[in-house]
N, C-alpha and C positions, 0 to 999 in steps of 0.2 A: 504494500500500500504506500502511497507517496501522497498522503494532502496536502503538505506544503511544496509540492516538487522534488522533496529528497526523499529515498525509499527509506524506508523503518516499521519494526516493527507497531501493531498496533493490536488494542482488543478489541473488537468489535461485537454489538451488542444485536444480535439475528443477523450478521454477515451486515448491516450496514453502518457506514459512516455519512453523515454525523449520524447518531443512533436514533432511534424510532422517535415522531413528533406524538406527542398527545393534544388532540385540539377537545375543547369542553367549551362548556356554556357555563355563564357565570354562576355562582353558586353552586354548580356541580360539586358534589365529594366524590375523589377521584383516587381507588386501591390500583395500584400498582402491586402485583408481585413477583419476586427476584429470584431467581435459582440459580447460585452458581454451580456450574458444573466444570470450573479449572480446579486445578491441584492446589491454588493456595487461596488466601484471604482477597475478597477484593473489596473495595470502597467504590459506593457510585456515591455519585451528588448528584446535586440539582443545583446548576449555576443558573439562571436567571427565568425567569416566566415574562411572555411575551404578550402585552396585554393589547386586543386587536378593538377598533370601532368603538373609538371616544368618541366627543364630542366635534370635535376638531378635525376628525379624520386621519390622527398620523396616530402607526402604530406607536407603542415605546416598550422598554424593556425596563422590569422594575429590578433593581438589586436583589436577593435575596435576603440582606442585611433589614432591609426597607420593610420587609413582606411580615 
């Protein structure tokens, strides 16, 4: 895999990069569940939520810090 142009390795999460989108409606409660099946520990996150159809029309991204 090469996403910046240089090959390296990577993990990818059901063979895609960037990994799977979740889109939802507001107020939605949203279970995600994880199964690792590599040989060791892994850590996902959740680096940002993409809040779409303000007022204004322009998507944004909130911090996680924020949320």
């Amino acid at each position: 895999m090469s996403p910046l142009g240089v090959p390296q390795q990577v993990i990818l999460i059901n063979d895609k990069f960037p990994g799977p989108v979740i889109n939802c409606t507001s107020n939605n409660n949203i279970v995600v569940n994880v199964f690792n099946n590599l040989d060791e520990p892994f850590l996902l996150t959740w680096n940002a939520q993409k809040f779409m159809g303000r007022w204004d029309t322009r998507d944004y991204v909130s911090n996680p810090a924020w949320n």
